[in-house]
C-alpha positions as CSV (number, residue, x, y, z in Angstrom):
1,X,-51.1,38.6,32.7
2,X,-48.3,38.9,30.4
3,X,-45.8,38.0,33.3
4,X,-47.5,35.2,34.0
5,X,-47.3,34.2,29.9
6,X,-43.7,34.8,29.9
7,X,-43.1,32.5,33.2
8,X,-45.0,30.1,31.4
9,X,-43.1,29.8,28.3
10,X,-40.0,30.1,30.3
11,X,-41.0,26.9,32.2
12,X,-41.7,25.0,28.7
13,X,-38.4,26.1,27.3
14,X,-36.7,25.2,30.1
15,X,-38.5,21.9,30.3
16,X,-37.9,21.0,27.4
17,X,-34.5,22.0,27.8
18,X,-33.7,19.8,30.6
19,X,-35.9,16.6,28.7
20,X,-33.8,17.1,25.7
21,X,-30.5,16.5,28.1
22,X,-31.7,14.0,30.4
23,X,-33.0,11.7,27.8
24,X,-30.4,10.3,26.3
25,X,-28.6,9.4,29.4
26,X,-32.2,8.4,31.0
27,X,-32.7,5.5,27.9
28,X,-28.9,4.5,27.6
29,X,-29.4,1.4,29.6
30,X,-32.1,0.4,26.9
31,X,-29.6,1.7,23.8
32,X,-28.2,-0.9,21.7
33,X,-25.4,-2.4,23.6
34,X,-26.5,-0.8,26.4
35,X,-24.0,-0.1,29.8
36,X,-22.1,-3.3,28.3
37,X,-21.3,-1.3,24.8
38,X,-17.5,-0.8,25.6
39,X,-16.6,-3.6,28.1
40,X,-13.5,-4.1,25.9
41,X,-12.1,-0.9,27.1
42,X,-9.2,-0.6,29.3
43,X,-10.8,-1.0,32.8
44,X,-13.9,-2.2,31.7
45,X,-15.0,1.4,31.7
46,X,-18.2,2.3,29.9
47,X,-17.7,5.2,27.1
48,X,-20.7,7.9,27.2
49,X,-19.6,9.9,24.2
50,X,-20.2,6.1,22.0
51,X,-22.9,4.8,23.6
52,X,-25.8,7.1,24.9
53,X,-29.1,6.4,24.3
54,X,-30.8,7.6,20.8
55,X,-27.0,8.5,19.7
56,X,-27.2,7.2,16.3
57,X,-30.9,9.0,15.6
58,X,-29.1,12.6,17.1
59,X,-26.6,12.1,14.4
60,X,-28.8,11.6,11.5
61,X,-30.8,14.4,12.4
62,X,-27.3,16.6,12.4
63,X,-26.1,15.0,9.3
64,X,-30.1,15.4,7.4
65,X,-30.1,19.2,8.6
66,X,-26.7,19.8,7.5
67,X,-26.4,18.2,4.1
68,X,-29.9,19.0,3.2
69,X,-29.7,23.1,4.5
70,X,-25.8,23.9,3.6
71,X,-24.6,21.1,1.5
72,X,-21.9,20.3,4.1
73,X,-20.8,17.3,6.7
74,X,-20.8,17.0,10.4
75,X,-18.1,14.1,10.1
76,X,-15.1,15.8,9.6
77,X,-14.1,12.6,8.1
78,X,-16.0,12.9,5.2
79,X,-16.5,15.8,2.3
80,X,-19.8,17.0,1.3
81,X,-19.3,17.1,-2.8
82,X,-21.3,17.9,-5.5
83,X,-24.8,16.6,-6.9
84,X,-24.2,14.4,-3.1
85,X,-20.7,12.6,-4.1
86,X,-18.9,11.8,-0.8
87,X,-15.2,12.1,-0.2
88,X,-12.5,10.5,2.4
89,X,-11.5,14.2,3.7
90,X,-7.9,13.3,4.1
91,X,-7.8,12.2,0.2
92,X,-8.0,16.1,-0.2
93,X,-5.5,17.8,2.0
94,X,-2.7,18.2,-0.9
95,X,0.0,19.6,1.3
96,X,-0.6,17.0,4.1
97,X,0.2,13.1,4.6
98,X,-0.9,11.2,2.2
99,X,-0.6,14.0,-0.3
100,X,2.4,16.2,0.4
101,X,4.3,16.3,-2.6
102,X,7.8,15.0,-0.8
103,X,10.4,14.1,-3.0
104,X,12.2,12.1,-0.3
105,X,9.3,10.0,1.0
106,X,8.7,8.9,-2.7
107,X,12.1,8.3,-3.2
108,X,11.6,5.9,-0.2
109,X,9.0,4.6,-1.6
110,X,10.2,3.6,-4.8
111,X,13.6,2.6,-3.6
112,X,11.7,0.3,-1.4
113,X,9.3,-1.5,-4.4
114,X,12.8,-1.8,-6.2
115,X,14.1,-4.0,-3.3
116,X,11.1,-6.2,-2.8
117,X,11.0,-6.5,-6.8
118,X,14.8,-7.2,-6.7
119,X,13.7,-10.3,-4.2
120,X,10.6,-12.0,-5.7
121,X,12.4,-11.6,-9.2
122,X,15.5,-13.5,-7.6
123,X,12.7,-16.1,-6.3
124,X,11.5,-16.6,-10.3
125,X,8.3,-15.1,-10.0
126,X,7.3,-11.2,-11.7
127,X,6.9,-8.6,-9.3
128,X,3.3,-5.7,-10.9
129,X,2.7,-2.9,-8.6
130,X,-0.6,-1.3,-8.6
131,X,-2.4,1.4,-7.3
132,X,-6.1,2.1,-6.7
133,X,-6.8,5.8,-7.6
134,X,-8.1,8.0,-4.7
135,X,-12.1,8.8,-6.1
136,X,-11.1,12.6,-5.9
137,X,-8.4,11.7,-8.7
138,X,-11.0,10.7,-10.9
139,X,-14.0,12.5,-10.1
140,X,-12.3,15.6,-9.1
141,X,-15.4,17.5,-10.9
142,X,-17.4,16.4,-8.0
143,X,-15.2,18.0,-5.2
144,X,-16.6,21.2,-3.4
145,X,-15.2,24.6,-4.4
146,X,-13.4,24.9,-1.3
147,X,-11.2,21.7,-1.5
148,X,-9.9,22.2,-5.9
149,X,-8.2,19.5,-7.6
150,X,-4.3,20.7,-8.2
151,X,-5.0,20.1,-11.7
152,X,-3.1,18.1,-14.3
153,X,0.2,20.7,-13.5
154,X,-0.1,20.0,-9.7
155,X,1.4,16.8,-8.1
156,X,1.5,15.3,-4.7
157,X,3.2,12.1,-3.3
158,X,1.1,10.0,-5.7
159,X,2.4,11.7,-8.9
160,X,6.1,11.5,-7.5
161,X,6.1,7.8,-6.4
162,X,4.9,7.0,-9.8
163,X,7.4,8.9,-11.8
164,X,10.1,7.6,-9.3
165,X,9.0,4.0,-9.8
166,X,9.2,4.2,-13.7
167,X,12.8,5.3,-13.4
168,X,13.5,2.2,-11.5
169,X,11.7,0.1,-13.8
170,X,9.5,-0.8,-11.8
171,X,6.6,-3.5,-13.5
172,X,2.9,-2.0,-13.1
173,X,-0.4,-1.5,-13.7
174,X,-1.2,2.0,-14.2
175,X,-4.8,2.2,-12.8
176,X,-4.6,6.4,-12.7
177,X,-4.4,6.3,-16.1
178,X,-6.8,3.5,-16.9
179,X,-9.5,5.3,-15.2
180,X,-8.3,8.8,-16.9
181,X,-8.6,7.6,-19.9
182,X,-12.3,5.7,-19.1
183,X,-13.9,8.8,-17.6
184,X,-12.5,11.1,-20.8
185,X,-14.1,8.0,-23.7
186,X,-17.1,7.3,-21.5
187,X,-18.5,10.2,-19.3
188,X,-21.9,8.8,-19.0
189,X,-20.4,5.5,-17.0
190,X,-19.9,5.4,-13.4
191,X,-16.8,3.4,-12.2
192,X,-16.3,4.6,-8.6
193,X,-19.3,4.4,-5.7
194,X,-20.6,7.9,-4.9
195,X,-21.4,7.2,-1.6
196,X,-18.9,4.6,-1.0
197,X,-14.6,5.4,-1.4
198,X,-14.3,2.5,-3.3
199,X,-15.0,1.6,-7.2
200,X,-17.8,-0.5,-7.8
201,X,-17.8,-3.9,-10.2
202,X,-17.5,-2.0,-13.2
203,X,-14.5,-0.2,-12.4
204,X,-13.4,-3.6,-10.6
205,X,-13.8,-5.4,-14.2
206,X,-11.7,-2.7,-15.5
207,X,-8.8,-2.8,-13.2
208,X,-8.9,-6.7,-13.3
209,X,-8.5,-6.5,-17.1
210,X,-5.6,-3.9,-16.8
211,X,-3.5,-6.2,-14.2
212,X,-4.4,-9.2,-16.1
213,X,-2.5,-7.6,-19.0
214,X,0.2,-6.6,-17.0
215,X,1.2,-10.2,-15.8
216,X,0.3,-11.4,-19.2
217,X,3.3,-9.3,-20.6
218,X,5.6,-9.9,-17.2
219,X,5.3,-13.6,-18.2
220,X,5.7,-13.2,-21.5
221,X,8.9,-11.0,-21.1
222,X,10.6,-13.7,-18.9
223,X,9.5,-16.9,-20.4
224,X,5.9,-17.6,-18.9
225,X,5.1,-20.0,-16.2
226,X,6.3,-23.6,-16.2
227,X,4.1,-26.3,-17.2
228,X,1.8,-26.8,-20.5
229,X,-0.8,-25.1,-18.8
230,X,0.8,-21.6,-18.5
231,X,1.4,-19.1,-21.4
232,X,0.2,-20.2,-24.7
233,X,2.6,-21.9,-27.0
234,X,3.0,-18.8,-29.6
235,X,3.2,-15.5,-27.3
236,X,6.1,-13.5,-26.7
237,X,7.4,-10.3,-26.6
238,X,6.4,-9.6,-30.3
239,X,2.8,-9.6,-29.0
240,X,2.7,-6.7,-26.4
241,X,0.7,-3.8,-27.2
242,X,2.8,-1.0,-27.8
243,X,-0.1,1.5,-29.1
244,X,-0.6,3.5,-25.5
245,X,-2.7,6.4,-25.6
246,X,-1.4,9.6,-24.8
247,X,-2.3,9.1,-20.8
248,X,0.1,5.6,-20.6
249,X,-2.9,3.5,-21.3
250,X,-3.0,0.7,-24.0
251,X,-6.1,1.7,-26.5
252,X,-6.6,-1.9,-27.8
253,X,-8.1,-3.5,-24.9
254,X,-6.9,-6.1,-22.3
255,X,-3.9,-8.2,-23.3
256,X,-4.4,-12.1,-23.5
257,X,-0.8,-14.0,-23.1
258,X,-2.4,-17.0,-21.7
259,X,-6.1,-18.7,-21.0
260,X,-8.7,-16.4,-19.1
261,X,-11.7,-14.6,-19.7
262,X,-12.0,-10.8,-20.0
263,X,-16.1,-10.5,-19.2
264,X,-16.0,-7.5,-22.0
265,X,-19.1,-10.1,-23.6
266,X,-21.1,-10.3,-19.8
267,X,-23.3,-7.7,-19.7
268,X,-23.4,-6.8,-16.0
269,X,-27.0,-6.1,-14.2
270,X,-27.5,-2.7,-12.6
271,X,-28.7,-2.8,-9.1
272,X,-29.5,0.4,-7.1
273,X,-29.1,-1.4,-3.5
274,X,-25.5,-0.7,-2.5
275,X,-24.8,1.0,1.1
276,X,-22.1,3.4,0.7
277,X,-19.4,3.5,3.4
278,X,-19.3,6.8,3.4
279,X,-22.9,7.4,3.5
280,X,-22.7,5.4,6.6
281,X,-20.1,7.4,8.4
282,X,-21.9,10.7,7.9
283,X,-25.6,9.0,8.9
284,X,-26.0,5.5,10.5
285,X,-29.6,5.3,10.1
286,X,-29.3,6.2,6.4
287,X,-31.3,4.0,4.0
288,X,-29.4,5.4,0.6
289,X,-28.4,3.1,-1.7
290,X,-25.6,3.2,-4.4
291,X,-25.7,1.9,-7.9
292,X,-23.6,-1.3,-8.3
293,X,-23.1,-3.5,-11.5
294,X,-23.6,-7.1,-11.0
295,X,-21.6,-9.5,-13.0
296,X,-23.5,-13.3,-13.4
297,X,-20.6,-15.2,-14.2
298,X,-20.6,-19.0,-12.7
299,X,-17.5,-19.2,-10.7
300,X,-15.2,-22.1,-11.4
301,X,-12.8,-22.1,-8.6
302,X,-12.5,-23.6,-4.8
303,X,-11.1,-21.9,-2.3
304,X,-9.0,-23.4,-0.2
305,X,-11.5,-23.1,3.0
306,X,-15.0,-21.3,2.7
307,X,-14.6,-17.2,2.0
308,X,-17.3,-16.0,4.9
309,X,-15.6,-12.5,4.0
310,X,-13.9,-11.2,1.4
311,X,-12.0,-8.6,4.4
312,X,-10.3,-12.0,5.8
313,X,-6.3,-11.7,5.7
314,X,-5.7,-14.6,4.0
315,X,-7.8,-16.2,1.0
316,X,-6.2,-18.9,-1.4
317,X,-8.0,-20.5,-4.1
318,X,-7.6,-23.2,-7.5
319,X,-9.1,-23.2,-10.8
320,X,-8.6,-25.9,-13.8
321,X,-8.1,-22.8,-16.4
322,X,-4.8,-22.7,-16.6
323,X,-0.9,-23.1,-14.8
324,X,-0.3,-19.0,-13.8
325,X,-0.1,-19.0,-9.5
326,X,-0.6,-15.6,-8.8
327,X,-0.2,-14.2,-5.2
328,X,-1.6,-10.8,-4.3
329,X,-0.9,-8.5,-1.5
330,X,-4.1,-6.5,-1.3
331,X,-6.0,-3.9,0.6
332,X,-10.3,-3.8,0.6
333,X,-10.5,-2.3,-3.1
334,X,-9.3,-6.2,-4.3
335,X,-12.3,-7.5,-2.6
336,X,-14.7,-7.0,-5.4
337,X,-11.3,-8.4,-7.8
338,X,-11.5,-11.9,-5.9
339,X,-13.9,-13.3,-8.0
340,X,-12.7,-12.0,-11.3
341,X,-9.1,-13.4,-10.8
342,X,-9.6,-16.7,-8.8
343,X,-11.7,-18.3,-11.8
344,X,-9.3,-17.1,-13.9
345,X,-6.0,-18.3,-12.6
346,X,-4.5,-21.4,-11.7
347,X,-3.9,-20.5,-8.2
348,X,-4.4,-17.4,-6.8
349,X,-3.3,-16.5,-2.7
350,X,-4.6,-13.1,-1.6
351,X,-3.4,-11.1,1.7
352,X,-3.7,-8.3,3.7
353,X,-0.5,-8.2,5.2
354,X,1.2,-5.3,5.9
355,X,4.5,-4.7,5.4
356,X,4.0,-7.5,2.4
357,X,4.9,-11.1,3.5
358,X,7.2,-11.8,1.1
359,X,8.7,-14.9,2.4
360,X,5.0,-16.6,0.7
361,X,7.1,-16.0,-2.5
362,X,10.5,-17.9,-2.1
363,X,11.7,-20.6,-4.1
364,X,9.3,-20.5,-7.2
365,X,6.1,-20.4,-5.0
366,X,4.2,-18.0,-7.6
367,X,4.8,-16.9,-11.3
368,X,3.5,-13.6,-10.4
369,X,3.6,-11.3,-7.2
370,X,0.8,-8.2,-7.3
371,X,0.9,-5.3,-4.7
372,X,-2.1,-3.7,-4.8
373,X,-2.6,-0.8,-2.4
374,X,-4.7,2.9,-2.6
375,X,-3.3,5.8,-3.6
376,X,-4.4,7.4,0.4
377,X,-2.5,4.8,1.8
378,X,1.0,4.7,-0.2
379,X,3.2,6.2,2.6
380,X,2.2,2.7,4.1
381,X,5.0,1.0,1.9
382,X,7.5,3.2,4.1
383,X,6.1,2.3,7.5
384,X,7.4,-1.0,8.6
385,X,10.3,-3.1,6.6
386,X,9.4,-6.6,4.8
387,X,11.0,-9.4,6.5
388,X,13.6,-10.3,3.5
389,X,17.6,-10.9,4.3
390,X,19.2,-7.5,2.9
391,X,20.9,-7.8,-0.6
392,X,24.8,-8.2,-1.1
393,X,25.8,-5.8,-3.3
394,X,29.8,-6.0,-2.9
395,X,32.0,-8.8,-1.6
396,X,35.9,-8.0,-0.8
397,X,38.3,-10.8,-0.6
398,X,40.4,-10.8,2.1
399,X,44.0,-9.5,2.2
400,X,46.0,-12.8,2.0
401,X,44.4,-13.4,-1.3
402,X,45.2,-10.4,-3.0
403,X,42.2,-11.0,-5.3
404,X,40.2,-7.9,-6.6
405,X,37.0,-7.2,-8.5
406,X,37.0,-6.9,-12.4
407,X,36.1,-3.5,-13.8
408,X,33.6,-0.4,-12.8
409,X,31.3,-2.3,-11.5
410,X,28.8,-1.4,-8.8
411,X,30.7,-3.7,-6.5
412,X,34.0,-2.1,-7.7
413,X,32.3,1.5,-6.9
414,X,31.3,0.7,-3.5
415,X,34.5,-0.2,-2.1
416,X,36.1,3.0,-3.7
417,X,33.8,4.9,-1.9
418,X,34.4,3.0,1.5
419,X,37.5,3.9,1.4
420,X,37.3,7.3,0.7
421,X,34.1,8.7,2.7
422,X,34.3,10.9,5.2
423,X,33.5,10.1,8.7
424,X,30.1,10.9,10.0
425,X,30.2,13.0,13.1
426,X,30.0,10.9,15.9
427,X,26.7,9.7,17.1
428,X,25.1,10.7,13.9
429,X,24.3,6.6,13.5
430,X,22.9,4.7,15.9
431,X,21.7,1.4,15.4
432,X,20.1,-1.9,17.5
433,X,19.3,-5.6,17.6
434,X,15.2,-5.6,16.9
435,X,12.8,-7.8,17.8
436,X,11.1,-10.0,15.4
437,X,7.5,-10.4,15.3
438,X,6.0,-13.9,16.5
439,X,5.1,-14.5,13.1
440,X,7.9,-14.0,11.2
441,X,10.2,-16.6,9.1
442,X,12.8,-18.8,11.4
443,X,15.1,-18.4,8.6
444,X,17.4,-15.4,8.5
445,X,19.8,-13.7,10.8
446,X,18.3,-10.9,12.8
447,X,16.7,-7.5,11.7
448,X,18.7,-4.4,12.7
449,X,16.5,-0.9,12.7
450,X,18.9,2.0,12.9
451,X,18.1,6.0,12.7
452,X,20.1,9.1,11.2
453,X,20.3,12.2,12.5
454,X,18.2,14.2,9.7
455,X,20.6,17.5,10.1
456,X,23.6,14.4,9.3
457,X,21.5,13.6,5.9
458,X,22.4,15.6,2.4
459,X,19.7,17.7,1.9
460,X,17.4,17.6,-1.3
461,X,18.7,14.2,-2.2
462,X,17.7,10.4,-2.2
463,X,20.2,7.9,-0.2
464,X,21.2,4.9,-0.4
465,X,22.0,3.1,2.9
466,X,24.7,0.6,3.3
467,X,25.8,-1.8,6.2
468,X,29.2,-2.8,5.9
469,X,30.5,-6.0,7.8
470,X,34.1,-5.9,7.8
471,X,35.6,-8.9,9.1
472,X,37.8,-9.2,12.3
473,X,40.1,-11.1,11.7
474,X,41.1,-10.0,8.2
475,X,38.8,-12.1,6.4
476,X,36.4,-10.4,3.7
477,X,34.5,-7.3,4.0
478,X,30.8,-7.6,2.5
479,X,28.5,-4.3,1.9
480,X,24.6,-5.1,1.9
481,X,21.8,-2.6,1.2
482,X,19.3,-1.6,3.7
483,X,15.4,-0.6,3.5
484,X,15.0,3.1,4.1
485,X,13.2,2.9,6.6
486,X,11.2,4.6,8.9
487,X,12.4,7.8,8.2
488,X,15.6,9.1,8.7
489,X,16.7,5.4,9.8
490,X,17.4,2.3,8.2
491,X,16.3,-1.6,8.5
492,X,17.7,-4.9,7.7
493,X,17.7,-8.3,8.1
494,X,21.3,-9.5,8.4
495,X,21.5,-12.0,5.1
496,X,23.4,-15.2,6.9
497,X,23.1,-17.1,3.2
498,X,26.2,-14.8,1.9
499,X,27.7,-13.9,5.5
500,X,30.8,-16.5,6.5
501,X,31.1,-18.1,10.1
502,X,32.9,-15.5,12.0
503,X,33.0,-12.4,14.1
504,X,32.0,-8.7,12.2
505,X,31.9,-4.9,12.9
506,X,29.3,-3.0,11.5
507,X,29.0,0.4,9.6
508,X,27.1,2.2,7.8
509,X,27.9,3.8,4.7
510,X,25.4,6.5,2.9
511,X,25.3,7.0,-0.4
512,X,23.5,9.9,-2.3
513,X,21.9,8.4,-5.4
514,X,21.5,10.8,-8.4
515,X,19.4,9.0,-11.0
516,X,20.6,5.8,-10.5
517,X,24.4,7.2,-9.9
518,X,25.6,6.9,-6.4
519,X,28.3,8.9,-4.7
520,X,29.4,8.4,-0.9
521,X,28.2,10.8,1.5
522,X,30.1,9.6,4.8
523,X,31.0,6.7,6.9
524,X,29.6,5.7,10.2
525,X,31.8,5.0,13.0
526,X,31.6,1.1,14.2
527,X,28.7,0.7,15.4
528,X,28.3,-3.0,16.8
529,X,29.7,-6.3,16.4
530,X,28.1,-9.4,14.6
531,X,28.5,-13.0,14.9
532,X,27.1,-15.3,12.6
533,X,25.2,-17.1,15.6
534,X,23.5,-14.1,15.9
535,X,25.4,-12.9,19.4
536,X,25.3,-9.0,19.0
537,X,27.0,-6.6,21.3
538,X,26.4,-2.5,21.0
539,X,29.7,-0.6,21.0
């Protein structure tokens, strides 16, 4: 009899085995999206692993047993915190990309914003950077024992591009310290989602106020806008706050340089209904909600075309408020900004493009250029080059003129150090014709991506890259500067406004840069020709 028991259970284990396996793959014809769920794939091929049936109720049940049992995720994408705060899990490696604390990569970084600020000033509009804090920056107290904040001593890439783009002068609005200082005054307010990775209206309202006073005192440094409508009549440098609090942050609230409203007199409405992104990644089904804070202000501006989503790559819109054309290059933290600065600004242009499209901003397009981007995603700055011609830096007349350039200038500097750098080994440079996108500006000569051998490269140093076109036929020799990047390599667009008709060869000299003193590091052997009619030819 107790055979006969044990056969019995062992037929309704493995019953129930076998009916646990089969029926998901029996009702994945009747799952949402069915045998059809992945008919974009290469082939056409249906994907299993995505779309078997009763997939999404198999992960909430893992998710519900493992965050309600041992407080931890089954998305490896996402951090289990405390008192149920989620995390982006690669927000918390600090020794991997986008945290590694490399000096070089946020040299890049910052040598890159200096460039692009370098162009749209020359265009006469104000270049503000900004950054939206990672949520484990500010509500480090939330993240699990296992995954500890560095502390205010520690620093990663973050840290390093900051510090890097203050000694460049670099414009911007220092949103890690805004929200420092706001979690330290208020500890009771909530600013970021805790099931979402982004802030919610209230620490949107915040960081609007903060930029807002950052172009206030760009415009007002260089003259405001043109027309009536711009900067009022009687501000000017005199009336920047210079009372920052011991974090960098200004103690005496936004900054008003010209018309706009600050909402610090709305009152917004608290809502508990927001669906966290994060939530959603660990459990589909999830019906959690997140408190948001509703601000019921009547919006005064038209967009250009109906905004369906605030995701959309381009959105432009007009207000009667006042003259200042703002254009924003912006990731999916501005989304909840959108409304705050269109009914705020004369004209406001926002986009997701990446690398910036800077090209929107030539010729006095905008008064004010804002790169908005998240802390986890800064080593995206470095990733592809903008499409902008490459900056002169030194001209030499030819030899028949005998003409020369007047005192220690960088100019002067450059060509010292041409002519006495060292040759690089050969085939430490190599460099070739690339292709532009479909979309990118007629205007222009071509783009030329390059790479350096990294054991060729001074170690523990930033550089400065070079191309030099030296004239065949005796004419002048003219020394641009390149984007660093990618890594170890080199891009730019060959700058045809400055460049004579004629034929060129191309090096490249590198520079190290030590705090804004440059010294050659070696010289490249030719490395193509030029024409100005674009006609390249590899030697």
């Amino acid at each position: 009899m107790k055979a006969q028991r044990n056969n019995i259970f062992c037929f309704i284990y493995c019953l129930l085995f076998f009916a646990a396996v089969i029926t998901p793959a029996a009702l994945t014809p009747f799952a949402p999206g069915g045998a059809d769920r992945d008919e974009d794939n290469a082939g056409g091929e249906f994907d299993f692993s995505t779309g078997f049936g009763l997939r999404k109720q198999l992960i909430a049940l893992d998710a519900g047993i493992k965050t309600a049992l041992f407080k931890e995720s089954p998305n490896p994408k996402v951090t289990y915190g405390k008192e149920g705060w989620l995390f982006l899990t690669e927000t918390l490696d600090w020794n991997a990309v986008p945290n590694r604390p490399d000096e070089i990569t946020a040299a890049r970084i910052a040598r890159t914003l200096w460039l692009i600020d370098e162009y749209i000033n020359k265009n006469g509009a104000q270049f503000i950077f900004t950054v939206a804090p990672n949520k484990a920056r500010i509500y480090h107290d939330f993240l699990p024992y296992y995954k500890p904040w560095p502390g205010s001593g520690g620093r990663i890439l973050y840290d390093l591009v900051m510090e890097r783009a203050d000694d460049l002068g670099i414009r911007r609005a220092d949103l890690g310290a805004l929200f420092t200082r706001l979690r330290r005054d208020n500890p009771g307010a909530q600013y970021y989602h805790r099931l979402d990775s982004h802030w919610n209206n209230l620490g949107a309202a915040e960081a609007y106020r903060e930029i807002m006073t950052a172009i206030g005192r760009a415009l007002a440094e260089n003259g405001g806008p043109a027309g009536p409508d711009g900067i009022v009549a009687d501000a000017g440098p005199d009336d920047i706050v210079t009372d920052a609090g011991a974090d960098g942050g200004t103690d005496a609230g936004p900054l008003h340089l010209f018309e706009y409203d600050d909402y610090l007199n709305v009152t917004p409405r608290f809502e508990q209904d927001w669906p966290g992104d994060l939530d959603r990644m660990l459990n589909p089904l999830s019906d959690k909600t997140d408190a948001q804070y509703y601000y019921d202000i009547k919006n005064i501006y038209k967009s250009r075309k109906p905004i369906v989503n605030p995701e959309e790559m381009n959105i432009s819109s007009a207000s009667d408020i006042n003259g200042v054309r703002v254009l924003f290059f912006r990731d999916s933290f501005a989304n909840a900004l959108i409304q705050f600065f269109s009914n705020n600004l004369g004209e406001a242009a926002y986009s997701r493009s990446m690398p910036f499209s800077l090209s929107r901003a030539e010729d006095g397009a905008y008064d004010a250029v804002v790169a908005e981007i998240v802390e986890r995603n800064l080593h995206w700055i470095v990733a592809e080059a903008p499409d902008i011609p490459a900056p002169l830096r030194a001209r030499a007349p030819s030899a028949e003129s005998g003409g020369g350039v007047d005192g220690m200038t960088e100019s002067e500097k450059l060509f010292i150090m041409l002519d006495n750098a060292n040759p690089l080994p050969e085939g430490a440079i190599s460099a070739e014709l690339a292709e532009k996108p479909p979309d990118a500006p007629l205007s222009g000569g071509a783009a030329i991506t390059g790479s350096i051998k990294p054991d060729t490269l001074p170690a523990g140093s930033e550089i400065r890259i070079f191309p030099v076109f030296e004239s065949e036929n005796g004419g002048e020799t003219l020394i641009f500067e390149a984007f660093p990047i990618p890594e170890s390599g080199f891009t730019f667009q060959v700058n045809e406004e400055e460049l004579p008709e004629g034929g060129y060869i191309v090096k490249i000299l590198i520079c190290r840069d030590f705090n804004g003193n440059i010294s050659a590091f070696g010289i490249s052997e030719p490395l193509m020709t030029y024409s100005k009619i674009n006609a390249i030819t590899d030697n």
